[in-house]
C-alpha positions in Angstrom: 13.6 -2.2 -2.3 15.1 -5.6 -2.9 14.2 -8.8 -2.1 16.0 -10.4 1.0 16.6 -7.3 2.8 15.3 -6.2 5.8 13.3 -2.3 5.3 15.8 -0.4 7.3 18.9 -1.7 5.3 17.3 -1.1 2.3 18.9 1.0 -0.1 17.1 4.6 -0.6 15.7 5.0 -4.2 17.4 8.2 -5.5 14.8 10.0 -7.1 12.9 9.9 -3.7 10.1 7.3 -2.7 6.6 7.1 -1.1 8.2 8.0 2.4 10.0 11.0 0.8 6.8 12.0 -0.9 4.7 11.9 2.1 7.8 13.7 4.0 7.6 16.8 1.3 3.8 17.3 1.2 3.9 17.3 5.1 6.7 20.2 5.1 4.7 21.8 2.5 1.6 22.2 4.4 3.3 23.0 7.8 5.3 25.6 6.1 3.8 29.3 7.1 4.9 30.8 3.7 3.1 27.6 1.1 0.4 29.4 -0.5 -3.1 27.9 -0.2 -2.9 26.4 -3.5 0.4 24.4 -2.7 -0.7 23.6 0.8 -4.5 22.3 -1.4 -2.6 20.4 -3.6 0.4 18.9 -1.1 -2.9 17.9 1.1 -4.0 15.8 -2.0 -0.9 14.5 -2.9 -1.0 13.4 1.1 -4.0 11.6 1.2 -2.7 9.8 -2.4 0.4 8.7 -1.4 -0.4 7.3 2.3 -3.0 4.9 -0.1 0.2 4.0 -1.8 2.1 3.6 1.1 -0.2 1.1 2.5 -0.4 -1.0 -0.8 2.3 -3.8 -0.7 3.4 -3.4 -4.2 4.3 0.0 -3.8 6.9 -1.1 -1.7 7.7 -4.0 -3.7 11.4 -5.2 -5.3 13.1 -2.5 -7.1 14.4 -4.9 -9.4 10.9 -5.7 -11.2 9.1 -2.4 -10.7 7.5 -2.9 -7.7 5.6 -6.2 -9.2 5.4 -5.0 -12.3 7.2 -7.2 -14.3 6.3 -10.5 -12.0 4.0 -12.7 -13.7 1.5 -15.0 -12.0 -1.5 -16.3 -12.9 -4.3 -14.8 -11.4 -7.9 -16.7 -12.1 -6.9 -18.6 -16.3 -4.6 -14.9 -17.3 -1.0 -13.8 -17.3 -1.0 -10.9 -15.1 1.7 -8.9 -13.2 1.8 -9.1 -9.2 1.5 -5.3 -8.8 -1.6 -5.1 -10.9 -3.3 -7.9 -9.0 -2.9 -6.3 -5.8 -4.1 -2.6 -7.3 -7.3 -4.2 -8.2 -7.7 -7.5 -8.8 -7.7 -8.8 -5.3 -9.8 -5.9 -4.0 -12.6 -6.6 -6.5 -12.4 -10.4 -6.1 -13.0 -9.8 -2.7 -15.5 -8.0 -2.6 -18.0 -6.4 -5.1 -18.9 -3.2 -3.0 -18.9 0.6 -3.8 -16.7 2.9 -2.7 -19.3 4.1 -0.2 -20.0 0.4 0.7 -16.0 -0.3 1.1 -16.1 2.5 3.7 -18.7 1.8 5.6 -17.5 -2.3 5.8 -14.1 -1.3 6.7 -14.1 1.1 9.2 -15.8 -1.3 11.9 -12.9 -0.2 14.8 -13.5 1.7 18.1 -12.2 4.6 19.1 -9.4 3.0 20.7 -8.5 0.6 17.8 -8.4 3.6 15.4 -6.2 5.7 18.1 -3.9 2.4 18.5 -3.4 2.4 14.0 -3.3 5.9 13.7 0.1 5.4 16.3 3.4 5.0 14.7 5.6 7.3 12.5 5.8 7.3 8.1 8.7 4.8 8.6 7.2 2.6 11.1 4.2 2.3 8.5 6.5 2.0 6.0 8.1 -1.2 7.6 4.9 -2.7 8.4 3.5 -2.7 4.5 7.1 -3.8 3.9 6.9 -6.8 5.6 3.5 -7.8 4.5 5.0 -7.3 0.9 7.5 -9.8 1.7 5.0 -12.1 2.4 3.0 -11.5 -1.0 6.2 -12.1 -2.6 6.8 -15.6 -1.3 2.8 -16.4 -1.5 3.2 -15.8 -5.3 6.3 -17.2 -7.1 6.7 -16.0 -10.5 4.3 -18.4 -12.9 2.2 -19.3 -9.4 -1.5 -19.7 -10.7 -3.5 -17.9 -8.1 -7.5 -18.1 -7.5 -9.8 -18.4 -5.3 -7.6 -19.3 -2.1 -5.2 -16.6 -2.8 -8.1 -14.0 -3.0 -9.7 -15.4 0.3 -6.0 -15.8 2.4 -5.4 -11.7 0.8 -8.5 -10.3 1.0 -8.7 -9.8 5.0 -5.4 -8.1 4.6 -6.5 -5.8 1.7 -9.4 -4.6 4.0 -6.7 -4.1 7.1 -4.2 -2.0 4.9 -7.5 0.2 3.5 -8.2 1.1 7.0 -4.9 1.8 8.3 -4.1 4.4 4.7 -7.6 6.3 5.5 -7.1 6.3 9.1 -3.3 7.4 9.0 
């Protein structure tokens, strides 16, 4: 995806994408005749790629792979956008387990967990979309990011966390 345009004019990525992926492991596990070990491993591949859906730089600029080749400044070190949002901002956030991340998370109601689980693969798609706009023109190329950046992110990173595991 490229900067300036809007998710559904977007040009699709011809080797497939996230939504493609997340398309082909759901037809492999509704399909009567997948064998258990394709349905095992498309089930897998589910739960992997609906984290990647929900992490911004996954649906980032074609242009610079997705963040990869935008450098910022993240706490004194050259580092590249898509990295920073992988990990950096998760662990600047917060210094909790896995176990801990789950259990600080998913603080949502029945109702709130029906209301994010609403929506179809594209809808989802647009959402993260737009929020990696907005990382993209919080963090020029050269931008030297800290503390603020890690506290203005870091509710969001929790958000997109619950909505992957949920959806």
């Amino acid at each position: 995806v490229d900067h300036g345009v809007l998710y559904a004019e977007a040009p699709l990525e011809p080797q497939g994408d996230v939504v493609t992926a997340i398309e082909q492991q759901i037809g492999i596990l509704k399909d009567k005749k997948s064998s258990f070990q394709a349905k095992r491993l498309a089930l897998k591949m589910l739960v992997h790629f609906m984290g990647d859906l929900h992490q911004p730089m996954h649906m980032g600029h074609k242009s610079d792979l997705g963040g990869n080749k935008w450098i910022v400044n993240y706490f004194g070190k050259d580092k590249n956008l898509h990295g920073i949002w992988d990990t950096d901002v998760l662990e600047s956030g917060h210094k909790w387990s896995y176990t801990e991340w789950a259990d600080q998370v998913n603080r949502v109601t029945r109702r709130e967990r029906k209301q994010i689980c609403e929506g179809t693969i594209h809808q989802w798609a647009e959402e993260t979309y737009h929020i990696t706009t907005q990382v993209y023109e919080g963090a020029p190329q050269g931008s030297k990011l800290s503390y603020d950046y890690v506290a203005q992110w870091t509710p969001v990173v929790e958000q997109q966390l619950l909505r992957g595991g949920l959806r």
